[in-house]
C-alpha positions as CSV (number, residue, x, y, z in Angstrom):
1,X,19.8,102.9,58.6
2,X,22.1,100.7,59.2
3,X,25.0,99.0,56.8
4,X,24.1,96.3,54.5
5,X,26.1,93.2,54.5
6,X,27.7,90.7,52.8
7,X,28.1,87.1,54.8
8,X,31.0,84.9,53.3
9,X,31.3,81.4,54.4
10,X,34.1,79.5,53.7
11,X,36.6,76.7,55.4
12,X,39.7,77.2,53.7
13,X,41.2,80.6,55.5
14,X,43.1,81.7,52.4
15,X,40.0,81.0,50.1
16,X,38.0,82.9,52.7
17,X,40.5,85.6,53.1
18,X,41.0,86.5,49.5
19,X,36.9,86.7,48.7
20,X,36.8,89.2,52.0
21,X,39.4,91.3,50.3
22,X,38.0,91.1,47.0
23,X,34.2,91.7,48.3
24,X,35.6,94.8,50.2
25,X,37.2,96.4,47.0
26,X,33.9,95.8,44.7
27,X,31.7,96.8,47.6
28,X,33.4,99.4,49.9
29,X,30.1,100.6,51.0
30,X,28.9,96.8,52.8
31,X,30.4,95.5,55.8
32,X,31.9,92.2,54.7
33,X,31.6,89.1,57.7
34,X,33.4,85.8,57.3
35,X,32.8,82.7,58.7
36,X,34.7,79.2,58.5
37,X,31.3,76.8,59.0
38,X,27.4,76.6,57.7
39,X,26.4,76.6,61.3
40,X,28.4,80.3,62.0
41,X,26.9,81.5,58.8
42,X,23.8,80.5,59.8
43,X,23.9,81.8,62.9
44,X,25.0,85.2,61.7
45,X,22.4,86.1,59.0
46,X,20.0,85.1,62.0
47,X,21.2,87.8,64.0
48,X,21.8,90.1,61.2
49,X,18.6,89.3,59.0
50,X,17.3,92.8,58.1
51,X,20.9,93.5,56.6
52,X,22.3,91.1,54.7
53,X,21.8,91.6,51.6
54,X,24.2,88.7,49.8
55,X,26.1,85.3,50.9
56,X,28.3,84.2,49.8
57,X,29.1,80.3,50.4
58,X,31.6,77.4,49.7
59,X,29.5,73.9,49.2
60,X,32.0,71.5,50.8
61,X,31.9,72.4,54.5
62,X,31.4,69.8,57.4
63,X,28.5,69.6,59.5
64,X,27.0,72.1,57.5
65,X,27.2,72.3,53.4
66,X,26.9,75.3,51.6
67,X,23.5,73.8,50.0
68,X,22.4,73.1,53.1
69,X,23.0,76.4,54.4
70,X,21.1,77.9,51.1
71,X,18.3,76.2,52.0
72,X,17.9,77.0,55.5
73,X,18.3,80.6,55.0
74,X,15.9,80.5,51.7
75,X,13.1,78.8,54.3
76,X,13.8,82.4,55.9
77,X,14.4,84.6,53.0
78,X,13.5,83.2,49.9
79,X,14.3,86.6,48.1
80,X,17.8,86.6,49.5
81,X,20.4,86.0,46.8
82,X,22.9,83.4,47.6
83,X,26.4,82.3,45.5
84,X,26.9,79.0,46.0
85,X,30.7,78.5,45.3
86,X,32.1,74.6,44.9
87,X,34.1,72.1,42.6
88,X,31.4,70.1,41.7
89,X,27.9,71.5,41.8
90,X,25.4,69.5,43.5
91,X,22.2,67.5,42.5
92,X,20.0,69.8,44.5
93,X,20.6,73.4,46.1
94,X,18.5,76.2,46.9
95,X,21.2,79.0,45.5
96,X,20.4,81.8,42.9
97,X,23.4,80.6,41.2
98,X,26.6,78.1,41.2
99,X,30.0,78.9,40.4
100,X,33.1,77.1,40.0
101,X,35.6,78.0,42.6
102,X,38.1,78.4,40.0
103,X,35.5,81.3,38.9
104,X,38.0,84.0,39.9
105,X,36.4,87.9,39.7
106,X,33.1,86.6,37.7
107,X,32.1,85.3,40.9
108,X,32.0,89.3,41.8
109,X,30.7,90.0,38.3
110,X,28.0,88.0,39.3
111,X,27.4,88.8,42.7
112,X,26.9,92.9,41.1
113,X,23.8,91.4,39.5
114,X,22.2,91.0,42.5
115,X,22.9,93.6,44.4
């Protein structure tokens, strides 16, 4: 069997950086992968699709938002649980939930639920 996974997409590489660190100490059995875009996010739960079992994503990401990635992943997975992280949450996204970035560790409270 092979090790379930937690994708984290984020463009700001200390944003991204602190969320691997903090996804590897309240999930030390999931490999954690990080990716700066929507597109490499996408891209990676495509090849990785039987294992992923959370993502993690920022909204505010260019050529790709994090509601847009939600969304294209649901159309895949609709059972996949998705945190979609942002200042301002939008109109219309496909997430299982929206958090303030400023959400510190609840975001990992929350993530727990779902996993």
């Amino acid at each position: 069997m092979n090790t379930k996974k937690i994708i984290i997409v984020e463009a700001d590489p200390q944003f991204r950086n602190l969320l691997k660190l903090l996804s590897e100490q309240n999930f030390p059995e999931m490999e954690i992968l990080t990716f700066r875009s929507g597109v490499e996010g996408l891209e990676a739960f495509h090849l990785n699709e039987e294992d992923v079992a959370l993502i993690i994503t920022g909204n505010n990401m260019s050529v790709m938002s994090g509601a847009e990635l939600a969304e294209k992943v649901k159309a895949v997975n609709p059972k996949l649980p998705i945190l979609l992280l942002g200042a301002i949450e939008p109109k219309e996204h496909k997430a299982d939930q929206f958090l303030p970035k400023t959400s510190g560790l609840e975001i990992f409270a929350v993530a727990k639920t779902f996993l």
